[in-house]
C-alpha positions in Angstrom: 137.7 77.5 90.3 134.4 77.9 92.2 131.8 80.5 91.8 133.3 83.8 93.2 134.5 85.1 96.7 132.9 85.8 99.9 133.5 89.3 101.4 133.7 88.5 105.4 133.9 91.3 107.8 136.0 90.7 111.0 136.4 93.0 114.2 140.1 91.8 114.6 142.2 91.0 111.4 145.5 90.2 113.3 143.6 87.4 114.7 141.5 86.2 111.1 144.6 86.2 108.9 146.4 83.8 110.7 143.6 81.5 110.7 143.0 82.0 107.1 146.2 81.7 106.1 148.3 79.8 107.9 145.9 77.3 109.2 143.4 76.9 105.8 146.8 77.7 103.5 145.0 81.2 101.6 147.6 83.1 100.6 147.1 87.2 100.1 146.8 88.8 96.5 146.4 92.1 97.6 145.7 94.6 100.7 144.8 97.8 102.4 145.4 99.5 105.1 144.2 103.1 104.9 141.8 103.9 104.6 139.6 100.8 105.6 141.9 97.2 105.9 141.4 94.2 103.9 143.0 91.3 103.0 141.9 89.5 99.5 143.0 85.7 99.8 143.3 83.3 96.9 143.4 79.4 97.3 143.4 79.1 93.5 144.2 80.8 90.5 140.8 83.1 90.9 142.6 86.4 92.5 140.4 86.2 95.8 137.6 83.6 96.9 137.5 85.2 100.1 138.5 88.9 101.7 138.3 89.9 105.2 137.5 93.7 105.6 137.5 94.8 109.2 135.0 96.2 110.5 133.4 97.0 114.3 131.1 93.9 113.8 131.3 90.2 112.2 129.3 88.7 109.3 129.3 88.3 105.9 128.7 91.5 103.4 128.3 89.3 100.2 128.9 86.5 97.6 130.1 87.5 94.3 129.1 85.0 91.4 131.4 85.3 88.3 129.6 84.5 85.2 131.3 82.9 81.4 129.9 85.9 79.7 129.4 89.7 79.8 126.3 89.6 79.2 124.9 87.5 81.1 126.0 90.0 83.1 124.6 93.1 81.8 121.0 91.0 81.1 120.7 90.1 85.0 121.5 93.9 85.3 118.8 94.7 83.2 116.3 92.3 85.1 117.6 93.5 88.7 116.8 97.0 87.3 113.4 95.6 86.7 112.5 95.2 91.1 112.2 98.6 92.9 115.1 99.3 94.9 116.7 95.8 93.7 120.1 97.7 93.0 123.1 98.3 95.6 125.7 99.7 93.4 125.6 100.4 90.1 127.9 97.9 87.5 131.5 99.4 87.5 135.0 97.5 87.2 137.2 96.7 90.7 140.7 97.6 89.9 142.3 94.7 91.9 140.8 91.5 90.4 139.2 94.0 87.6 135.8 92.4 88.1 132.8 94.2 86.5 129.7 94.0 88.1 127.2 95.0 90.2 125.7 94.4 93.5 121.9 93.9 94.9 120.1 93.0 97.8 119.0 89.8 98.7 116.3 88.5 100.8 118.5 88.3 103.7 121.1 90.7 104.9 124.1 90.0 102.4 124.5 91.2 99.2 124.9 89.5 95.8 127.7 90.6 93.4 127.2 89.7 89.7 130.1 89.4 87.4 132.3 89.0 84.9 136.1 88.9 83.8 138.4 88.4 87.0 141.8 88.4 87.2 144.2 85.0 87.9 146.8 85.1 90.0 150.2 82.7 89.5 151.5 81.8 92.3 155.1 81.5 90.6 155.0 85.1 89.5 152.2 87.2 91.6 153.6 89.7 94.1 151.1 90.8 96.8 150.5 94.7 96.4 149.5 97.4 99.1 146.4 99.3 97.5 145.9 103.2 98.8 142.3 103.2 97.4 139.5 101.2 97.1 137.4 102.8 94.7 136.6 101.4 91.4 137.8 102.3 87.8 134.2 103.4 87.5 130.9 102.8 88.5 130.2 100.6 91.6 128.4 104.2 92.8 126.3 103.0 96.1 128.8 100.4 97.2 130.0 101.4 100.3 126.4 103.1 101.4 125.6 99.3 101.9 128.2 98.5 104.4 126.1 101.2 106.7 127.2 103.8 108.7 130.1 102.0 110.1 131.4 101.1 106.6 134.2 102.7 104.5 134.1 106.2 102.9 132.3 106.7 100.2 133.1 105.0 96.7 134.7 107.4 94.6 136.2 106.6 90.9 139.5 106.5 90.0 139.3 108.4 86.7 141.1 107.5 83.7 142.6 104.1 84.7 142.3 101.4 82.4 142.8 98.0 82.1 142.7 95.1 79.6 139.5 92.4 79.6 140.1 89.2 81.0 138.8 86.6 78.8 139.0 83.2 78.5 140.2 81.8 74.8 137.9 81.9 72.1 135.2 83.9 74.3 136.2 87.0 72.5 137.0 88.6 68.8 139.9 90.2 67.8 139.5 93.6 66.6 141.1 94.8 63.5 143.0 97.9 63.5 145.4 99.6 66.1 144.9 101.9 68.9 147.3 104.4 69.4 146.4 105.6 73.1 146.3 101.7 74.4 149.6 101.2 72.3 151.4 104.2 73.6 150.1 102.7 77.3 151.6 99.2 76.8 155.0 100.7 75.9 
């Protein structure tokens, strides 16, 4: 499926969408409105390889890499933490394609998001959903300071949400024993 998603920021949506969708064939996973707008668009089963957030001026804000293995995720975190200032946003979980990562600087004005664990999306069965937050289940803390001062609020957390890892088969062990708080959730 690639190797992540582009964030893109557009001064006119109404006028991006169209293109993206219509013209390239993207369809939408998810959106927002309020209170910043976005769009995330999948052409595959990853659940967005690109999103278009609006914004007062055009570019890119980064490229998110997903990675086979947590930690390969939380060992780059370890060596970004190693570089003075290397850091964006802290690691933290999205809770639309319930990516965790986190996000540094590059040499150039974009942003790299490391990662792991993304949702799919089946086009049979997938329902575009209106999100009325963007913050993450937790973490991500710095996020939206990078977008500058014409960027969205500030990241807050969404306390106690959860949600299942998405792995792939046989990149994971099984547990023994029950839960009775993610039972009582599932039910």
């Amino acid at each position: 499926m690639g190797m992540g998603h582009v964030v893109l920021l557009v001064t006119d949506i109404d006028t991006a969408l169209p293109f993206y969708c219509d013209l390239l064939g993207f369809r939408v996973s998810d959106f927002i409105r309020k209170p910043i707008t976005a769009y995330f668009l999948h052409a595959n089963p990853r659940h967005h390889s690109v999103a278009l957030f609006e914004a007062p001026h055009t570019g890119m804000h980064h490229l998110m890499v997903e990675l086979y293995s947590f930690d390969d995720v939380g060992q780059g975190y370890d060596i970004a933490l190693g570089e003075k200032e290397r850091i964006v946003a802290t690691l933290g979980r999205h809770p639309n394609d319930l990516v965790t990562s986190f996000y540094m600087h590059t040499p150039s004005d974009i942003l790299v998001e490391y990662g792991w664990g993304g949702v799919e999306v089946d086009d049979a069965t997938w329902q575009p959903s209106e999100m009325t937050s963007v913050a993450s289940y937790w973490g991500h803390h710095g996020l939206f300071d990078a977008m500058g001062p014409d960027g969205a609020p500030p990241m807050l957390t969404q306390e106690g949400l959860r949600a299942p890892l998405q792995v792939m088969e046989g990149n994971y062990h099984r547990m023994s024993g029950v839960c009775p708080w993610w039972d009582s959730i599932k039910r």
